[in-house]
N, C-alpha and C positions, 0 to 999 in steps of 0.2 A: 880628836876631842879638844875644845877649846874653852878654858874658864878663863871670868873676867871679874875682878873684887874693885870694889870705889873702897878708898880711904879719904879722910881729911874731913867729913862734915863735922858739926859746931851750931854752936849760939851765938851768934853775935848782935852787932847792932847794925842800926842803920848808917851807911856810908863805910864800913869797914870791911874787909877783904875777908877772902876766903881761897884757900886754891885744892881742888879736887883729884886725887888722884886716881887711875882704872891702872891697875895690873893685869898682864894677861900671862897665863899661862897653858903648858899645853902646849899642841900643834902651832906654835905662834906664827911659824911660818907661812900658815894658810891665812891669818888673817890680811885683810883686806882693807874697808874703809871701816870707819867707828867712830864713834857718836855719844854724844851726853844728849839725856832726855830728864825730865820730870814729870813729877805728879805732886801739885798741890791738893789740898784736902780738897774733895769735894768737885775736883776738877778732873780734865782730859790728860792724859799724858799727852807733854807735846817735846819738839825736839825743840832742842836747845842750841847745839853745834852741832857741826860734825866734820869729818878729814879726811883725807885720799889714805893710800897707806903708804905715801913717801912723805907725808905731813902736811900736806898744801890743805890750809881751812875751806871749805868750799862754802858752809851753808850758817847763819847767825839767824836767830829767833828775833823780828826786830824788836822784841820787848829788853834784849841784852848786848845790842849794838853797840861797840865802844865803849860796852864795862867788861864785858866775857873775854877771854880768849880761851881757844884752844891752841892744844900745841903737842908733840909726839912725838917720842923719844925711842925709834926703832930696837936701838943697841940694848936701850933697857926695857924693851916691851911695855913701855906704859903711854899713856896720853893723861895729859893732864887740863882739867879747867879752871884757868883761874879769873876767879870772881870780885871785881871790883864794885866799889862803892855800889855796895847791896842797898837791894829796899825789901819792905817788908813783903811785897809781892812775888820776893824771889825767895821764899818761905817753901819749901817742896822737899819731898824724897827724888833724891839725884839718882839717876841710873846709867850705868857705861854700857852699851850696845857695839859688839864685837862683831862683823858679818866674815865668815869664812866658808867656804866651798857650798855656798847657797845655804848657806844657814844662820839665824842672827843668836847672837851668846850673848848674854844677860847677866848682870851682875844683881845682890840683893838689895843696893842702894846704898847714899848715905844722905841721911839727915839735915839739912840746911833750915834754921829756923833766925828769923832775921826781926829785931824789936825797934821797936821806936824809941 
């Protein structure tokens, strides 16, 4: 069994940072690759990043090209996104996607709402 918790969402504005964190716990050692996705209102969940499970970034949403990164910290089971100079479009409930032994682990979200 594997859980996965997001910390770090907020309020902020536009052009200021935000960085997200996924904890995992559990069978950690089965985890795999893992991924940030969202869900703006009214929208699609779509993915956002996501990593090998040695940390190599493989995949960026081009709506967060060279604001985003991802990034992954084995020793301490987390990955983390950090969100550069926000817009208001990057307004969603954040999700961390954990995939292990063919199955994806899911956190409850965190909150990102971003003003003008």
């Amino acid at each position: 069994q594997v859980e996965v918790a997001e910390s770090g969402g907020g309020s902020v504005q536009a052009g200021e940072s935000l960085r997200l964190s996924c904890l995992v716990s559990g069978k950690t050692w089965t985890v795999g690759g893992m991924a940030w996705y969202r869900r703006a209102s009214g929208k699609e969940r779509e993915l956002v990043a996501r990593i090998t499970r040695v940390g190599v970034p493989r995949e960026y949403a081009d709506s967060v090209k060279g604001r985003f990164k991802i990034s992954r910290d084995n020793d301490k089971n987390r990955v983390d996104l950090q969100m550069d100079n926000l817009r208001p479009k990057d307004s969603a409930d954040y999700y961390c996607k954990g995939s292990a032994t063919g199955l994806d682990y899911w956190g409850e979200g965190a909150q990102v709402a971003v003003s003008t």
